[in-house]
VOMAR-766545 format. One record per atom (N, C-alpha, C): residue in one letter; atom name; x, y, z. Coordinates in steps of 0.1 Angstrom, whole numbers, padded with zeros to 4 digits, always signed. Example, Ala and Ser with C-alpha at 12.3 -4.5 7.8 and 13.67 -1.06 7.14 Angstrom:
2
{r=A	a=N	X=+0132	Y=-0057	Z=+0078} .
{r=A	a=CA	X=+0123	Y=-0045	Z=+0078} .
{r=A	a=C	X=+0132	Y=-0033	Z=+0078} .
{r=S	a=N	X=+0128	Y=-0022	Z=+0071} .
{r=S	a=CA	X=+0137	Y=-0011	Z=+0071} .
{r=S	a=C	X=+0129	Y=+0000	Z=+0079} .
***
This chain:
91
{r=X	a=N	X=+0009	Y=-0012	Z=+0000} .
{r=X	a=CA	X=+0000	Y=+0000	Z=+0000} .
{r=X	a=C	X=+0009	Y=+0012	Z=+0000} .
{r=X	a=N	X=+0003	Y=+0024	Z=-0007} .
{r=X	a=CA	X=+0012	Y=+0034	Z=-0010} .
{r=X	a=C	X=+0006	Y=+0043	Z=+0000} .
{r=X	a=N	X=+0012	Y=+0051	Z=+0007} .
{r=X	a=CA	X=+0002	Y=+0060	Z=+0012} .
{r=X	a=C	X=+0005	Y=+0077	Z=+0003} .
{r=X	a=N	X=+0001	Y=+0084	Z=-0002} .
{r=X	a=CA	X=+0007	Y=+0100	Z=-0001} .
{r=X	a=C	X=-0007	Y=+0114	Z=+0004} .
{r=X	a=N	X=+0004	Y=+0122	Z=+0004} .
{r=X	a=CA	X=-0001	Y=+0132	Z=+0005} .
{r=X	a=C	X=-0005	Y=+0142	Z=-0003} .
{r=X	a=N	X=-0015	Y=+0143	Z=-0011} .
{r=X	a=CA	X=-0017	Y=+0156	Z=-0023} .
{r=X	a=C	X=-0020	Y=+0168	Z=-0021} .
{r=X	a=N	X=-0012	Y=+0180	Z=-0019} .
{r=X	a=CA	X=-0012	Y=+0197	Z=-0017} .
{r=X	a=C	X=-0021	Y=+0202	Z=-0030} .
{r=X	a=N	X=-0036	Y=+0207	Z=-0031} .
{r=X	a=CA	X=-0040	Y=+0211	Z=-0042} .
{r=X	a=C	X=-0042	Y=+0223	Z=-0046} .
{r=X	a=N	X=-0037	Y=+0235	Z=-0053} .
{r=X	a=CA	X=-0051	Y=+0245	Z=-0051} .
{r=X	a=C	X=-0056	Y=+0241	Z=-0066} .
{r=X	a=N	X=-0071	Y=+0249	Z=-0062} .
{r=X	a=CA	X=-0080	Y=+0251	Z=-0070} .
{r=X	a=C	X=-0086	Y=+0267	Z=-0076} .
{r=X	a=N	X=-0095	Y=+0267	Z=-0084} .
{r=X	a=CA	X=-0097	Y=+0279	Z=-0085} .
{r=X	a=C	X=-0106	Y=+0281	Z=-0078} .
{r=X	a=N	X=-0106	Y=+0292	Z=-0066} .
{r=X	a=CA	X=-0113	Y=+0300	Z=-0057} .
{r=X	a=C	X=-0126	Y=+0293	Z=-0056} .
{r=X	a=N	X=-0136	Y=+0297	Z=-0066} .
{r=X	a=CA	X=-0149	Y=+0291	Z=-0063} .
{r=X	a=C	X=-0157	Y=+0276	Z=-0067} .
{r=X	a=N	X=-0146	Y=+0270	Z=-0068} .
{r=X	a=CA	X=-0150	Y=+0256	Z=-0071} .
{r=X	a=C	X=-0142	Y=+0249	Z=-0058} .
{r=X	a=N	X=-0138	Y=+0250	Z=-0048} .
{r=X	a=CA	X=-0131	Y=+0243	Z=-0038} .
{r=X	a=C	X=-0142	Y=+0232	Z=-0036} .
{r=X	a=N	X=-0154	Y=+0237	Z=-0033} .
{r=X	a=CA	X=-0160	Y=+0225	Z=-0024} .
{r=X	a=C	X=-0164	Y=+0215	Z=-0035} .
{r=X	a=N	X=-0164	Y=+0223	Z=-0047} .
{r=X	a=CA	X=-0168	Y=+0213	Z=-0059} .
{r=X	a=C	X=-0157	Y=+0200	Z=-0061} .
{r=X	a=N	X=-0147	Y=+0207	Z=-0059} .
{r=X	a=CA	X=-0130	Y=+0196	Z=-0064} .
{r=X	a=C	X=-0128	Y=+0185	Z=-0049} .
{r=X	a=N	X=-0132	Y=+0190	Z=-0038} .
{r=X	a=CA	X=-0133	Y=+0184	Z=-0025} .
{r=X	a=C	X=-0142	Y=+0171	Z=-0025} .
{r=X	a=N	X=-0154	Y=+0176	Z=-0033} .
{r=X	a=CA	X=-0167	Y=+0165	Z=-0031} .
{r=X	a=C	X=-0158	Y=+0156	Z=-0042} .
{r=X	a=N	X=-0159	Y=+0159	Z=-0051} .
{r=X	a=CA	X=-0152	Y=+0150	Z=-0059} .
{r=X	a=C	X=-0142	Y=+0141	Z=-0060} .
{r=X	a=N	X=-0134	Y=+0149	Z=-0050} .
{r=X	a=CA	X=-0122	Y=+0140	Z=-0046} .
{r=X	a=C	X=-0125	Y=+0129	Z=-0034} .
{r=X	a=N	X=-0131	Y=+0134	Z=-0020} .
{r=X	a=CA	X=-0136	Y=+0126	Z=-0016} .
{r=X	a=C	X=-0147	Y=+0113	Z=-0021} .
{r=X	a=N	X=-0155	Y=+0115	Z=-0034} .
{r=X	a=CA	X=-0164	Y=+0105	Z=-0034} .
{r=X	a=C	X=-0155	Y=+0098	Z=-0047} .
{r=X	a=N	X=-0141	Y=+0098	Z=-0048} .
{r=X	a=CA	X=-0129	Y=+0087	Z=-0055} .
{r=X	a=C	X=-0126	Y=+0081	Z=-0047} .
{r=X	a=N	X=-0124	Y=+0069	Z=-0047} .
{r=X	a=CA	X=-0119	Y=+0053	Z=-0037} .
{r=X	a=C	X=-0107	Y=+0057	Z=-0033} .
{r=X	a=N	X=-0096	Y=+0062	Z=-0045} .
{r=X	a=CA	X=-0085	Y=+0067	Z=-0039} .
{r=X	a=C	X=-0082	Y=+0075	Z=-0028} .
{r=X	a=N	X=-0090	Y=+0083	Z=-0028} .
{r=X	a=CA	X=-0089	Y=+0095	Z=-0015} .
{r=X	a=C	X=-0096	Y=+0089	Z=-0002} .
{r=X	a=N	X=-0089	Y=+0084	Z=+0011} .
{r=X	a=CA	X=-0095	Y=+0081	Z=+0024} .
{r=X	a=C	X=-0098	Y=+0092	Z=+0031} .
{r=X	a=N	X=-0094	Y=+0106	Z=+0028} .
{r=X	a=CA	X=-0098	Y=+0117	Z=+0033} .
{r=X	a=C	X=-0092	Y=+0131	Z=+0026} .
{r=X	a=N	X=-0101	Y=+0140	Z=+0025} .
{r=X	a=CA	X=-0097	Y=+0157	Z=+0019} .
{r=X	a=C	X=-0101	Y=+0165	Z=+0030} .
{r=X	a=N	X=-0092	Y=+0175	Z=+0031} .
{r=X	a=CA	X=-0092	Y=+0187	Z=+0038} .
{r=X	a=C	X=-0097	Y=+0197	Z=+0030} .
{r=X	a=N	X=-0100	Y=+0206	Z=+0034} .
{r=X	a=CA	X=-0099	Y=+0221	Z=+0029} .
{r=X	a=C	X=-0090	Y=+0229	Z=+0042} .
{r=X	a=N	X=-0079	Y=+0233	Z=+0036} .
{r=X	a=CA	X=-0069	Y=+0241	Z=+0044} .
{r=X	a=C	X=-0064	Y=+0257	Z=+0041} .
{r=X	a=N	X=-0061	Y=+0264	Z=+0054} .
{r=X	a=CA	X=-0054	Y=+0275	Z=+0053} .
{r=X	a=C	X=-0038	Y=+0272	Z=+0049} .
{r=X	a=N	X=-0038	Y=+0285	Z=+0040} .
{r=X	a=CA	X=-0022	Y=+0285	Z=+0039} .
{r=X	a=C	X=-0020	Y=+0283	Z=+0025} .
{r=X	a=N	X=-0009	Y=+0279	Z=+0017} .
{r=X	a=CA	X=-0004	Y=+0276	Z=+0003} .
{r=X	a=C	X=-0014	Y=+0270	Z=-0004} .
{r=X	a=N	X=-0021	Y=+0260	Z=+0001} .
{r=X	a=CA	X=-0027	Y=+0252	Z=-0002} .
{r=X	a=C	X=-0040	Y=+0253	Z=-0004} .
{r=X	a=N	X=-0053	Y=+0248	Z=-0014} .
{r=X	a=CA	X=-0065	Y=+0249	Z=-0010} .
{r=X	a=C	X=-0072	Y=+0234	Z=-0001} .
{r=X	a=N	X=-0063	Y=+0223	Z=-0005} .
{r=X	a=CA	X=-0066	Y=+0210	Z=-0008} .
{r=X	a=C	X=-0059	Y=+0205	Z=+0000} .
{r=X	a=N	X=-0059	Y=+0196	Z=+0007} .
{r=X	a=CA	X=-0053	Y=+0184	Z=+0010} .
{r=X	a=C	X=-0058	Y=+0170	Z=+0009} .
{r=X	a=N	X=-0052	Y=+0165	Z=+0006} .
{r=X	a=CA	X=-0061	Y=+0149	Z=+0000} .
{r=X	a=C	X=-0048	Y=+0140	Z=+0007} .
{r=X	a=N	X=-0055	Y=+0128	Z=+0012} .
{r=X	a=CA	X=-0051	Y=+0117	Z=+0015} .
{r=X	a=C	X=-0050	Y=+0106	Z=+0010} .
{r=X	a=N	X=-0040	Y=+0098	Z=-0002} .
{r=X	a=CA	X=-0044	Y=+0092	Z=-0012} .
{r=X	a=C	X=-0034	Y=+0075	Z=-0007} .
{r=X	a=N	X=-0048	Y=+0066	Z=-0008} .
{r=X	a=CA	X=-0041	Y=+0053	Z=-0003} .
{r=X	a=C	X=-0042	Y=+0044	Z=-0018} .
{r=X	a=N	X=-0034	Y=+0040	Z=-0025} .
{r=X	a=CA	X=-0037	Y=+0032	Z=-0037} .
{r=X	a=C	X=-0024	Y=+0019	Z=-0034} .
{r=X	a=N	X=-0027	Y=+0009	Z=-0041} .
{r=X	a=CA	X=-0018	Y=-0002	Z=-0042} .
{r=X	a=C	X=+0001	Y=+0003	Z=-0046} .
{r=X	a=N	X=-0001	Y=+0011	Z=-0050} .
{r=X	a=CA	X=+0015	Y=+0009	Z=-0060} .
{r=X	a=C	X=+0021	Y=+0023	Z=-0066} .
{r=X	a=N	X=+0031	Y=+0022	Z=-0069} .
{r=X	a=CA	X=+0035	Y=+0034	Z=-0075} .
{r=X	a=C	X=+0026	Y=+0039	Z=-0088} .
{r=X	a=N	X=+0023	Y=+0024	Z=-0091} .
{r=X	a=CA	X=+0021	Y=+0028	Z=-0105} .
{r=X	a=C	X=+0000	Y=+0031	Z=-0107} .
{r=X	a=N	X=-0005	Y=+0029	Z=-0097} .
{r=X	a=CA	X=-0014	Y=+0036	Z=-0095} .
{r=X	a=C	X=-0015	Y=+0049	Z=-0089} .
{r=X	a=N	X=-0002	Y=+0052	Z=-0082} .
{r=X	a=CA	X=-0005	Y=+0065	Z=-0077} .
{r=X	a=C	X=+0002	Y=+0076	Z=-0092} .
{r=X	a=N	X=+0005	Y=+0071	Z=-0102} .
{r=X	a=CA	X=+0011	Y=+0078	Z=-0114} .
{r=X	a=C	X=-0004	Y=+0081	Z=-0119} .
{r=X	a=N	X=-0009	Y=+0069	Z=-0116} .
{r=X	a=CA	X=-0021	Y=+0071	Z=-0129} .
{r=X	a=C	X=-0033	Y=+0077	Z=-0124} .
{r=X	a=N	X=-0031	Y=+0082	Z=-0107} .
{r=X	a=CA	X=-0044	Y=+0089	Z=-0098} .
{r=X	a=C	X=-0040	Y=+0101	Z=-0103} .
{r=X	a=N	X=-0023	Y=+0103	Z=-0103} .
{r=X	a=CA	X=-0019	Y=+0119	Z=-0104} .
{r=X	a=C	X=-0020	Y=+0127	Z=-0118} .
{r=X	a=N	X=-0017	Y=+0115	Z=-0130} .
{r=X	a=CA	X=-0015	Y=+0122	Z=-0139} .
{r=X	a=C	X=-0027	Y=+0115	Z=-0149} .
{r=X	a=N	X=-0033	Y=+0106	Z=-0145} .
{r=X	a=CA	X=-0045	Y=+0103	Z=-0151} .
{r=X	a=C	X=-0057	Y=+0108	Z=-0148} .
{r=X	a=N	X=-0060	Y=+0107	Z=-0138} .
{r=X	a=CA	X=-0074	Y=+0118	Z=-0129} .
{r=X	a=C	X=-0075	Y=+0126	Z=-0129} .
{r=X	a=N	X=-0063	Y=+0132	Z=-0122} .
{r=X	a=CA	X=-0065	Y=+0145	Z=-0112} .
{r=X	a=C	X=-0063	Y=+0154	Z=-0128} .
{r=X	a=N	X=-0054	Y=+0154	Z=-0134} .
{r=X	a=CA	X=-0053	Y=+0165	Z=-0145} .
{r=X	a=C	X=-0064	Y=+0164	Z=-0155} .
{r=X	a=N	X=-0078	Y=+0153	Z=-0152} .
{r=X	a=CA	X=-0089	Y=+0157	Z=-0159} .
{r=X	a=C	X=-0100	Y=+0164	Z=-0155} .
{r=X	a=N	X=-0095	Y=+0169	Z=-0137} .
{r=X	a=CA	X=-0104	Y=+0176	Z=-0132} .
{r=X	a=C	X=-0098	Y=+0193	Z=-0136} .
{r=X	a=N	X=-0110	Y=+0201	Z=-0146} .
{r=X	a=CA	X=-0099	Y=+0213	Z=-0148} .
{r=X	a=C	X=-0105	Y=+0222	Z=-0140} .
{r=X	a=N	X=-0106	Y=+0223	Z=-0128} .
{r=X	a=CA	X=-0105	Y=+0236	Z=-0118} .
{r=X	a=C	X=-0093	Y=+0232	Z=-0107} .
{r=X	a=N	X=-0086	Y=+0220	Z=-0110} .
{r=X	a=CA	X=-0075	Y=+0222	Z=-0104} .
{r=X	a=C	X=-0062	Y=+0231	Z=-0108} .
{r=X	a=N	X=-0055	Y=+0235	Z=-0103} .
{r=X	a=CA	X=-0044	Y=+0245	Z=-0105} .
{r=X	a=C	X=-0033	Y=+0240	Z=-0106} .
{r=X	a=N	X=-0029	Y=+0232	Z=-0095} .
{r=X	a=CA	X=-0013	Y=+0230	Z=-0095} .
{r=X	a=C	X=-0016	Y=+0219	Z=-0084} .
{r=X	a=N	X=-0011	Y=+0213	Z=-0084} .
{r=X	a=CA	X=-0008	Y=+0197	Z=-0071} .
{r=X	a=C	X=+0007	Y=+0195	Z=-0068} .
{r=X	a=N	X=+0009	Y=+0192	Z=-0058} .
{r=X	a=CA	X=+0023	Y=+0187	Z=-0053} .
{r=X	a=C	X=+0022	Y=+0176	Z=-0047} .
{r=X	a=N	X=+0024	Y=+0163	Z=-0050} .
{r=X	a=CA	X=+0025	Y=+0145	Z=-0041} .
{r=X	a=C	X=+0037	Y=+0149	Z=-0035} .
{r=X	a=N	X=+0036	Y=+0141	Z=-0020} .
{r=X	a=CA	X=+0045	Y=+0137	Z=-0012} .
{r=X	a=C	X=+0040	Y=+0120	Z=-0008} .
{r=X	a=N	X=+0052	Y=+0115	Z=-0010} .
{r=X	a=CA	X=+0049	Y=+0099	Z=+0000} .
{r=X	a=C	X=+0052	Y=+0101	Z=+0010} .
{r=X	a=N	X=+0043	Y=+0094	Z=+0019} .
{r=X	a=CA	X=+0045	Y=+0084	Z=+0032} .
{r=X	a=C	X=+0056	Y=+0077	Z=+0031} .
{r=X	a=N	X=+0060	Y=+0077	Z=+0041} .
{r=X	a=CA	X=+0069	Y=+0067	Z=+0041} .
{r=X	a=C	X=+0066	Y=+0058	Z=+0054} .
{r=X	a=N	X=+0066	Y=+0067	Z=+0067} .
{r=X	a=CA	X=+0065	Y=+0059	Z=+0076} .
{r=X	a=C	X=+0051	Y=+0064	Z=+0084} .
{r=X	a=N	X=+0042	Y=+0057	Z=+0094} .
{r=X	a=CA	X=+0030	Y=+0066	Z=+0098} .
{r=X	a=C	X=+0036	Y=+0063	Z=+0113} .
{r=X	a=N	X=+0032	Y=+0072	Z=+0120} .
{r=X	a=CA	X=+0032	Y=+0075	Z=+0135} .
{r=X	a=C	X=+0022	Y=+0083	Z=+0141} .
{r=X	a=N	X=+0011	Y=+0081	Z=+0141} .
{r=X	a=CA	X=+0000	Y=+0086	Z=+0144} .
{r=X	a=C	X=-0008	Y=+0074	Z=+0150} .
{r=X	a=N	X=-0013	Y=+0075	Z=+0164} .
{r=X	a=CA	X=-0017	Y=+0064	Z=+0170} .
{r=X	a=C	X=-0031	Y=+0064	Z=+0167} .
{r=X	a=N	X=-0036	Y=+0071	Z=+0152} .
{r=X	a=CA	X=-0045	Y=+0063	Z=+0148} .
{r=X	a=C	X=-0042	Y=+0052	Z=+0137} .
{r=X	a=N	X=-0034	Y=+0056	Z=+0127} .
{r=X	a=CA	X=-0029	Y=+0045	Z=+0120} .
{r=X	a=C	X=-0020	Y=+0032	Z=+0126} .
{r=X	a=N	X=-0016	Y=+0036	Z=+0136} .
{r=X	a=CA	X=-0009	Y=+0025	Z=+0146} .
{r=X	a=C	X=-0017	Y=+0013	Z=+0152} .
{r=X	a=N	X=-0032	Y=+0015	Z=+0156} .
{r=X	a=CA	X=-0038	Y=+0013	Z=+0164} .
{r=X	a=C	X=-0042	Y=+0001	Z=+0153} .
{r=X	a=N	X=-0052	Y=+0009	Z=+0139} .
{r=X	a=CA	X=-0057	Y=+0003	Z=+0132} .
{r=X	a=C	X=-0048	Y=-0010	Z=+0125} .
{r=X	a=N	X=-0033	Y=-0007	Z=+0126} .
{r=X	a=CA	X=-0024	Y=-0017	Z=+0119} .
{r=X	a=C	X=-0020	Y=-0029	Z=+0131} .
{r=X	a=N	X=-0022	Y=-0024	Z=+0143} .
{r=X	a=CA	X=-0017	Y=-0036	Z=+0152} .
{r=X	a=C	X=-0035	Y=-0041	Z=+0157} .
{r=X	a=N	X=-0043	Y=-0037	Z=+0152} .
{r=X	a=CA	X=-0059	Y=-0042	Z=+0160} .
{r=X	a=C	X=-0061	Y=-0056	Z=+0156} .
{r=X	a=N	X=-0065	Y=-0063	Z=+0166} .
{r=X	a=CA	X=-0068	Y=-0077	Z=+0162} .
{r=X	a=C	X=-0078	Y=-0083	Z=+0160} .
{r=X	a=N	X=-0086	Y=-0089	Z=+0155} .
{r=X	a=CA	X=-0099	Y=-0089	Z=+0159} .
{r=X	a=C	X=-0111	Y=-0078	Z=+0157} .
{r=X	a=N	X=-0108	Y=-0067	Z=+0152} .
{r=X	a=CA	X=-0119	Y=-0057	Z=+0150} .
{r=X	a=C	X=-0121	Y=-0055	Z=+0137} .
***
């Protein structure tokens, strides 16, 4: 499993439009709307590198009120919610 992080902006009045949309894609486990550089934040879990090519440069560049995107990987998670959910047994 790949995990990354996608930085989005959008254009000004389509945020919530690019948000809905990204959230109701399998890829995305979660989207923000944030202050700062950014309009977007998306949390993108896909199998492999080579699906996360084809979310970035297959998808996302067919949604055209996006602007500009920047991916970052995961590499390691330390957040004792992802911790919790990877050692749970039984739930």
């Amino acid at each position: 499993m790949v995990t990354s992080i996608i930085l989005i902006n959008v254009e000004r009045t389509k945020i919530n439009d690019v948000a809905e949309k990204l959230a109701a894609m399998d890829e995305f486990s979660e989207v923000y709307s944030v202050s700062g550089n950014y309009d977007l934040v998306a949390i993108a879990r896909v199998p492999n590198n080579d699906a996360l090519s084809q979310l970035v440069t297959g998808k996302l560049v067919q949604i055209d009120s996006i602007q500009h995107t920047e991916t970052m990987l995961a590499f390691q998670a330390f957040s004792r919610h992802d911790l919790e959910a990877l050692f749970a047994i039984g739930s």
